[in-house]
C-alpha positions in Angstrom: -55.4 33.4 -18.3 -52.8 34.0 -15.6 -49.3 33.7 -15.9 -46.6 32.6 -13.2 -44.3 35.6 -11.9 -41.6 32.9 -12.8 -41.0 31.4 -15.6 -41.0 27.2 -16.0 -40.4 26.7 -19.6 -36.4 26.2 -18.7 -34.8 24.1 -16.2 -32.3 25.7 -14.2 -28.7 25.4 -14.7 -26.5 23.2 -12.8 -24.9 24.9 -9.7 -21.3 25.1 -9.7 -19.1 26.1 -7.0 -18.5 29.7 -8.5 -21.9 30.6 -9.8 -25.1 30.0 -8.7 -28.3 30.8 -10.3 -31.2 32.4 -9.2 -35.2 32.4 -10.7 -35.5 36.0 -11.2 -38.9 37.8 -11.9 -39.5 37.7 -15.8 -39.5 40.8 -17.4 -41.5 42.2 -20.7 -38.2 42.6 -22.2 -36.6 38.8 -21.1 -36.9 35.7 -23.2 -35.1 34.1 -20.0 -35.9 33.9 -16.4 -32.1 32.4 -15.2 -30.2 35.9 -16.9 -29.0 37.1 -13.5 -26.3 35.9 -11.2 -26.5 35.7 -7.6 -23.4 38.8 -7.6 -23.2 39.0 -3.4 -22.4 34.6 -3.2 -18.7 35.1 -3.2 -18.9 38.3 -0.7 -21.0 36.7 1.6 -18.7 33.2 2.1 -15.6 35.5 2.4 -17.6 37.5 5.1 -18.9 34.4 7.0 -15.3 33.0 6.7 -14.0 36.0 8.7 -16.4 35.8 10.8 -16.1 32.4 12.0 -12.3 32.8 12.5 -12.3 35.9 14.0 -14.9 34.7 16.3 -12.2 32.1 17.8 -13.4 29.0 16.0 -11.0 27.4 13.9 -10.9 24.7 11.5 -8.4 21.7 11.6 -7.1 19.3 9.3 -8.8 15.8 9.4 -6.5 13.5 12.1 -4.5 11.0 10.7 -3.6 8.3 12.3 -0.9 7.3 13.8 2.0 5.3 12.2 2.2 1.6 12.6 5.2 0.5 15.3 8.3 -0.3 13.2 8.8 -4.5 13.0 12.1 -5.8 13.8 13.6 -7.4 10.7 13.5 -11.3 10.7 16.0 -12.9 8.1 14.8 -15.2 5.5 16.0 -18.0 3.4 19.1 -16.3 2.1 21.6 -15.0 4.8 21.3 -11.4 2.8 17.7 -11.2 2.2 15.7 -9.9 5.2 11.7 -8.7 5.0 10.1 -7.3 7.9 7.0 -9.1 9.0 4.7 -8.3 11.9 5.4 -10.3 15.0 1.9 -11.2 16.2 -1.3 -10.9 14.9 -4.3 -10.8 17.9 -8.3 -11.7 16.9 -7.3 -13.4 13.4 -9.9 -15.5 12.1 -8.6 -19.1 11.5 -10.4 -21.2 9.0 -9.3 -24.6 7.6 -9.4 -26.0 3.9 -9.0 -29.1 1.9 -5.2 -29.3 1.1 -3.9 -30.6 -2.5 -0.9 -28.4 -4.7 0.0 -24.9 -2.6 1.0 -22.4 -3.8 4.3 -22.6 -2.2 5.0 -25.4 -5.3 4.1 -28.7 -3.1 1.3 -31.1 -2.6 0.2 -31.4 0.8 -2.1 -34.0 2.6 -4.9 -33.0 5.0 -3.6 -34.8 7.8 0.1 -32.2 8.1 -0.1 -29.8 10.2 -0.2 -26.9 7.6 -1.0 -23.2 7.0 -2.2 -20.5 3.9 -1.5 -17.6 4.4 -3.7 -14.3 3.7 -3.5 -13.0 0.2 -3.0 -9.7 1.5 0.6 -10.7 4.0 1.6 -13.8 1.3 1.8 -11.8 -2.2 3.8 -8.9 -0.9 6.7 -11.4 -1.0 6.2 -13.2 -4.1 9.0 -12.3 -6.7 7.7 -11.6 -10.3 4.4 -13.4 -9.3 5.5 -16.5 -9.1 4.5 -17.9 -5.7 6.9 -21.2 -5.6 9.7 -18.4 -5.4 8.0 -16.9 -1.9 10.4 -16.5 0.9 8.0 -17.3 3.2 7.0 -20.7 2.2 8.2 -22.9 4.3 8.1 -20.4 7.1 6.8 -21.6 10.4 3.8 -20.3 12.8 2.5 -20.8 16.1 -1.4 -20.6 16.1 -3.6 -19.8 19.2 -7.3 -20.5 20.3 -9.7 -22.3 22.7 -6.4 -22.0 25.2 -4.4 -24.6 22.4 -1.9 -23.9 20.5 -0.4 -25.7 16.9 2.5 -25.3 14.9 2.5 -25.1 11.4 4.4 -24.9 8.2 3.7 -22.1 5.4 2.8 -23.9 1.8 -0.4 -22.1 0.7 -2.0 -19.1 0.1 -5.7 -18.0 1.0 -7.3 -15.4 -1.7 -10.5 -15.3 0.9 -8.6 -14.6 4.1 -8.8 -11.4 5.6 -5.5 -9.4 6.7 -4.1 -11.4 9.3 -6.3 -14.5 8.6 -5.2 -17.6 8.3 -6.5 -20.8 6.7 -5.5 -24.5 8.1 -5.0 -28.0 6.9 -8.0 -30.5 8.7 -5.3 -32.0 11.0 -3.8 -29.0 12.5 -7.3 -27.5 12.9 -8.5 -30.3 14.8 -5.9 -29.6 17.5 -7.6 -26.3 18.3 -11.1 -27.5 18.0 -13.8 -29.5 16.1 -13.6 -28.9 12.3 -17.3 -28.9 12.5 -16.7 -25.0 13.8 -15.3 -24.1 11.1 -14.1 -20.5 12.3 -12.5 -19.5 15.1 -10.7 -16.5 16.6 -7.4 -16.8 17.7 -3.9 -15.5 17.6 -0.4 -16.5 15.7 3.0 -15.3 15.7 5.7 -16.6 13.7 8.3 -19.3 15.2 
């Protein structure tokens, strides 16, 4: 019977960054065929790392990008409480929901013209996590889409909004289109 040059009765050992190993012909002498460590690994990346740069290649650090514009401060409520908030948001999507209790503390019918806000823009401003204390309930916004345009009052918040999504009472929904759409795309800035 003839054996292997290499052995198979042991399973390599995992590769690290540092050492990596090598089948190596079994000897008489060897109960193991993974003794030996590749010696030249570390030589040959410095080498090839010389090479490269002194070859006029160089390697950059990933791009980051670039900072958001600063937002002009808009006061709220109190006279010495102000919060930045982004003017305008462009290709929101605008959904609309049955109204009842908001989060902003109040119940609300389906036929007011109002708005919850994204999760992501509404909890930033909600002190100790109690939503009723929210500086920007009650806050006003002027919706866009299908060339229409509604005004709204802040009283909710919607935990399935995207960033910059918004989700409307049936009534001021209807003035941009047919709730039967469901979604649109639009635009809002606040008044």
């Amino acid at each position: 019977m003839q054996t292997s040059r290499f052995s198979s009765t042991r399973k390599a050992q995992p590769v690290t960054s540092r050492t990596r190993w090598l089948p190596v012909p079994r000897s008489k002498n060897s109960g193991d065929a993974y003794e030996t460590p590749m010696l030249f690994q570390p030589i040959l990346t410095s080498t090839l790392s010389l090479l490269i740069l002194s070859s006029g290649f160089t390697i950059a650090a990933p791009a980051t990008a670039p900072a958001p514009a600063p937002s002009t401060p808009i006061a709220i409520c109190e006279a010495s409480s102000t919060e930045t908030l982004d003017p305008r948001f462009f290709s929101s999507r605008i959904t609309w929901y049955y109204t009842g209790l908001g989060a902003c503390g109040g119940i609300s019918n389906d036929g007011q013209l109002i708005v919850a806000l994204n999760h992501d823009q509404f909890d930033p401003s909600t002190p100790n996590g109690n939503p009723n204390r929210n500086s920007l309930c009650g806050r006003r916004i002027r919706v866009n889409a299908n060339g229409r345009s509604v005004t709204v009052t802040l009283v909710d918040r919607c935990a399935g909004c995207p960033y910059g999504g918004l989700d409307l009472s049936p009534a001021a929904f209807s003035a941009l289109a047919s709730t039967s759409v469901g979604v649109l795309q639009g635009s809002w800035d606040w008044v």
